[in-house]
Each structure stands twice: as structure tokens, then as C-alpha cells.
N, C-alpha and C positions, 0 to 999 in steps of 0.2 A: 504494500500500500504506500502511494508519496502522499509524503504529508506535505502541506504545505507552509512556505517558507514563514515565519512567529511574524506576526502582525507589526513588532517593535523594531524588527529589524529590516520592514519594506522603508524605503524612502518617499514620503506623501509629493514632496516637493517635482520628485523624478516621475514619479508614478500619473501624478495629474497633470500633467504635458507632455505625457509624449504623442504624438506625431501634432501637435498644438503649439508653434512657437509661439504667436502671438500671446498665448495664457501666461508661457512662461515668462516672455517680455514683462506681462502685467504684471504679476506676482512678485517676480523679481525687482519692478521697478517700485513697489509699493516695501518689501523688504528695505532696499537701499536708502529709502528715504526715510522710514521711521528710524533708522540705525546713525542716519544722518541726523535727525532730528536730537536726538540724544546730546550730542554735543560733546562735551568734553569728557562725560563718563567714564572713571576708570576700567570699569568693565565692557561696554560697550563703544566708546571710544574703536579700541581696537579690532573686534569683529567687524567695525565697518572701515577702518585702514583695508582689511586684508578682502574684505567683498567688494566694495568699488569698482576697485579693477577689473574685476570677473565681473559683475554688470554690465560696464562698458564696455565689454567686449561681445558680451551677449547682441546689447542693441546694435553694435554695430553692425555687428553678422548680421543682425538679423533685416536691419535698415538697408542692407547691400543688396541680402538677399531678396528682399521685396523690389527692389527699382529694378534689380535683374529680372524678375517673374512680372513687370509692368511692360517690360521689352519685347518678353515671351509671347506674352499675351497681344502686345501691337503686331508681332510676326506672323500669328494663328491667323488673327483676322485680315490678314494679306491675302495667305495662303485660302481662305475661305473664300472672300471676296472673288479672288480669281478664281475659283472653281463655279461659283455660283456664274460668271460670267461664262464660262467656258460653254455652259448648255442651258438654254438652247440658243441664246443669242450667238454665241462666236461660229458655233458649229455649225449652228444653220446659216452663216451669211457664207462662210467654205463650200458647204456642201452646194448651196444655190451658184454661188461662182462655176462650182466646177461643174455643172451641168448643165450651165447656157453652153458650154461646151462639147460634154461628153454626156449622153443619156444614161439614164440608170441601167439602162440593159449590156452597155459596151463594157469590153475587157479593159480601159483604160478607167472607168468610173470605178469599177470594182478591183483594180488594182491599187487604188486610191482609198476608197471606202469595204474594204472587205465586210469587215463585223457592221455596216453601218454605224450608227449613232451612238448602238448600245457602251461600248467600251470608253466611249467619252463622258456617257450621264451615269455607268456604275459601277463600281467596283472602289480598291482605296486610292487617297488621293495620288500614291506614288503610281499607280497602275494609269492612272487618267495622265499624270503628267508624261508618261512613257509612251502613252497614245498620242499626245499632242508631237514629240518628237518623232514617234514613228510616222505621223503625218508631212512632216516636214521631208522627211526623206523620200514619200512618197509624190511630193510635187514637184520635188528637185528634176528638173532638165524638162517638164511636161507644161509646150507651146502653150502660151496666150494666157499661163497662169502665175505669174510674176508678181504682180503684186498680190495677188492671194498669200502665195510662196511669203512673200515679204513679212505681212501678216500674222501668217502664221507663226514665222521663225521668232519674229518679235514677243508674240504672246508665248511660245517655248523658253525664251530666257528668263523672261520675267516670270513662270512658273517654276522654273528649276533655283533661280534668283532667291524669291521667295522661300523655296521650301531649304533651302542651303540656312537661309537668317534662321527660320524656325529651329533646324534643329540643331542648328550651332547654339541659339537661346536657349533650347530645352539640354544641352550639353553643363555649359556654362551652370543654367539654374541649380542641375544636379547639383554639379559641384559645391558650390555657396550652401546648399540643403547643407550636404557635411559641412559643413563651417558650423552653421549655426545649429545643428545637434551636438555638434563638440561642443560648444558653447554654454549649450544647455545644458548639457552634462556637470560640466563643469561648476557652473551656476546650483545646479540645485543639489550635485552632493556637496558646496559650499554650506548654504544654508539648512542641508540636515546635520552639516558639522556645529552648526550656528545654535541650531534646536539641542542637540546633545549639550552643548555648552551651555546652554541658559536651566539645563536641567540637573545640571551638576552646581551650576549659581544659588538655583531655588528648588532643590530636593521635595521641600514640605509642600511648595505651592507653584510648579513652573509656569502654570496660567496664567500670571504677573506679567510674564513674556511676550501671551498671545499677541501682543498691539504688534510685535515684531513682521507677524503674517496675515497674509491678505484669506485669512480664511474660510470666508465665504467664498471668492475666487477660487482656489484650493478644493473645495465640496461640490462644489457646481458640478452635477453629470445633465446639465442641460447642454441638449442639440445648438453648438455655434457656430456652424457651418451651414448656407442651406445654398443649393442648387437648382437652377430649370429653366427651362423655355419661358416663354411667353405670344402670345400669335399677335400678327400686327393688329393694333388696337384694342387687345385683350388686358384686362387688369386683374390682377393675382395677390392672395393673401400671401406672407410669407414667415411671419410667426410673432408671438405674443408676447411682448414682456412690458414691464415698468420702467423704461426710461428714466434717469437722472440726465438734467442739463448738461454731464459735462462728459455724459458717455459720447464714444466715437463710433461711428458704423463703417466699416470698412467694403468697400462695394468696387465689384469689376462689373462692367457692363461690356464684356466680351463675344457677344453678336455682335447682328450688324445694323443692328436699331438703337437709337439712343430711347434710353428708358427712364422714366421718373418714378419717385420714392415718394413717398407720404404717409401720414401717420393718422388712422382711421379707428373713427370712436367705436364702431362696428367692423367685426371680423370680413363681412360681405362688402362694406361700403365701395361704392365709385369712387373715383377721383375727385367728381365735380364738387366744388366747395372749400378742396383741404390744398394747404402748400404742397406744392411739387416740387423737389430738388431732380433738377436732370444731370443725369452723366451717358454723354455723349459713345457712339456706340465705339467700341474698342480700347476703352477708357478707363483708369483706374481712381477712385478718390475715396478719401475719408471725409463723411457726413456728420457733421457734430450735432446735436439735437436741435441745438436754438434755430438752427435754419429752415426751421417747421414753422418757425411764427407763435401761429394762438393755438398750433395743434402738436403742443409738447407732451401736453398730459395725455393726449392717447397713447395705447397701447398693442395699437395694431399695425405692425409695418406690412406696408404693399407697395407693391409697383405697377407700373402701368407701361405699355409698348405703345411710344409716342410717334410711332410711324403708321401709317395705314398698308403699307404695303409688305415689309419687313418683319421677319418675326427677329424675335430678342433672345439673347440669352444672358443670364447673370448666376454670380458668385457674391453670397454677403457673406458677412461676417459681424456674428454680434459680441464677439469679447470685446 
């Protein structure tokens, strides 16, 4: 039978962040500052000499690694954008070129279009971009299609372009993730050194200490991640809390519609009536509450797809 590991010797601080930097950021940054708050304290004094450091290095990781994943996320929606163009508009103005030409029945059309259309509207993006190339090779040296050819070869760089920035970003972001899990690491067996130490200070009563930890932060098994679509002109609930002025909502508006946020007295409610904060489509920002206006004290975040044609996609975040 495993038993599992004694309660006293899990580290809470490691435990309630992982894969969650931003909690740890929180947590961390609310530690360093009550230790700061302290002042000159012999005791305390020094625990925050020796955490400091390992904070600042957490944020920074983790501030590096955010404006790397803001890049990421501008390259996706490249690479999206020019797929969404690729069919049916690019393909169909090719395919119409080269038929004023060559009829669909000749061996020159279907040397050109074998699989027709299909291999352009399905399959993954690297198999569409290998189609668009393999089209290029197919109009290479065939009369009176030059500038199609031109075109073409154009729209080929700029997808190959594209997806080179994407996955050199999503290379790079990897990388930075380690950074700031080292980070974290480092950070939060700091502070259960911290916790050990204030428990050898105050044996009879270490709760003296608590002010030291963001505790409620720390206990929270509330969902702070939330994901999804949206269709264009469609408004969506996206989850429920209590708000404080001076919380921050962390929001990617990573489609390709810009989308608005608002805080609604009802779970169901419209937009019509409540502040909307818009972030622009393929765009990253932090939303502080006050920019709701007279609709702070609600408690319901929703978004709205402020395009008619475009559907939306979004990433929040509410630590």
C-alpha cells in the first residue's frame, strides 16, 4: 500500500501554483511586501534581505515571459488570418484564372488542381501551407498564367513567413516557461523555509505569522482560467465573482474579432446598458475594474463579439 506523503511535509506555497504562475507572482508579491512592511525587525528584517531577490527574479521571468507569449499570440493570429484568407477567396480567384484558360476537363487544369479545393480548405495548417507551395510549382513555366504565378508565390512566402515567426515564438515561449518554473520553484521553497522559520519563532502560537501569507490566494481551488469562442455578434457569460477595485483581469483577445468585456448584474444580461472595455482582436491587456464605470459592483463578467461578421476567441484570466 503507498501511503501518502504526511500533510506537514507537502509545501502549500509549491503545491498551489503549479502550472499557475501568475498565483505564484500574487502570493509571492503579497509575501515580499508584508516582510517588507516589517521594517527593521530583528527577526524579520532578514527573511526579507534573503526573499527579495528570489521575488525579483520570479517577476521578472515571469514579466518576460508574458510579453514573449503577447508575440506568440500576434504570430497565431497571422498565421490564422492567412488561412482564413486562403479559402475561399484566394483559391477561388486561382482557380477562376486558370480556367479562363484551361477547362476543368483538360490535363493541364488537373495537373494544376488534382485534389481540387479540398487540400486547400482541410486538413493542418502545415499541410495547407505545403499545398499552397505545391501550387506554385505547379504554375511554374504554364502560358498566360504569370501573374496568377506571381500571386501565388507571394501568398506562399508570407505563409511559410508566418508560420516560421509562430513557431520560433512558441520555441522561445517554451523556453522562458522554464525560466519562470525555476523561478517559482525557487520562490516558494523560499517561503516554506520562511513558514518553518516563523514556526520555530512562535512554537505556542505561529498564527501570529499568518499576515506573512496571502492565504486566501493560497486556498482558492476556484477555476482562473476560462476559454472559448464567441460567434460574431454573440454575447457570453464567463464567470462569477466579487470584484475588488483594485483587482486586474488579465485578457487575450486572440481571434480575429475584437471583443468587449463588461460586468453584468445578471448572469444572462446583454451588453446594452453596461460599460464595455474592448480589446482589439489579437491583443493582449490587463483590465482593472474601475474601467466598468457605475458597473463595479457587479459580479458577472461577459463578453460580447463586436464584429458582425467574425467570430472571436478569448483567454481571461481572473487571479
Amino acid at each position: 500500500m503507498i501511503k501518502k506523503p504526511w500533510l506537514y511535509f507537502q509545501n502549500p506555497f509549491f503545491n498551489s501554483t503549479k502550472k499557475n504562475f501568475k498565483k505564484a507572482v500574487k502570493i509571492s508579491t503579497y509575501t515580499d511586501a508584508q516582510l517588507f512592511a516589517k521594517g527593521n525587525d530583528p527577526f524579520y528584517e532578514p527573511l526579507y534581505l534573503a526573499y527579495h531577490p528570489l521575488h525579483l527574479a520570479l517577476v521578472a521571468a515571469y514579466n518576460t515571459w508574458k510579453a514573449q507569449g503577447g508575440s506568440q499570440k500576434g504570430a497565431t493570429v497571422t498565421i490564422a488570418q492567412l488561412i482564413s484568407q486562403l479559402s475561399p477567396l484566394k483559391i477561388g480567384n486561382w482557380d477562376r484564372a486558370v480556367q479562363a484558360l484551361f477547362a476543368k476537363s483538360t490535363s493541364v487544369y488537373m495537373s494544376i488542381f488534382p485534389h481540387g479545393h479540398k487540400i486547400f480548405q482541410k486538413g493542418t495548417i502545415l499541410s495547407r501551407i505545403n499545398a499552397v507551395s505545391q501550387l506554385v510549382t505547379s504554375l511554374t513555366g504554364k502560358a498566360g498564367l504569370t501573374t496568377t504565378l506571381t500571386d501565388v508565390t507571394s501568398f506562399s512566402n508570407s505563409l511559410i513567413t508566418a508560420n516560421t515567426s509562430q513557431t520560433g515564438s512558441r520555441g522561445t515561449t517554451n523556453s522562458l516557461s522554464d525560466e519562470v518554473e525555476s523561478a517559482r520553484v525557487v520562490a516558494c521553497n523560499m517561503m516554506f523555509c520562511i513558514l518553518g522559520q516563523c514556526i520555530v519563532k512562535f512554537p505556542e502560537d505561529p498564527s501570529v505569522t499568518s499576515v506573512l501569507f496571502d492565504l486566501e490566494t493560497i486556498r482558492s481551488k476556484q477555476q482562473t482560467e476560462f476559454v472559448s469562442l464567441v460567434k460574431a455578434e454573440a454575447f457570453k457569460f464567463i464567470a462569477e465573482r466579487r470584484f475588488a477595485l483594485t483587482d486586474i483581469i488579465d485578457v487575450d483577445s486572440d481571434g480575429l474579432a475584437e471583443l468587449g468585456y463588461y460586468l453584468a448584474e445578471k448572469k444572462g444580461d446583454e451588453p446594452t446598458g453596461y460599460t464595455i472595455v474592448p480589446v482589439l482582436a489579437g491583443k493582449s491587456r490587463a483590465i482593472t475594474i474601475d474601467e466598468f464605470v457605475d458597473n463595479t459592483m457587479n459580479k458577472f463578467l461577459c463578453v460580447v463579439n463586436l464584429s458582425s461578421v467574425l467570430s472571436g476567441h478569448y483567454t481571461v484570466d481572473l487571479i
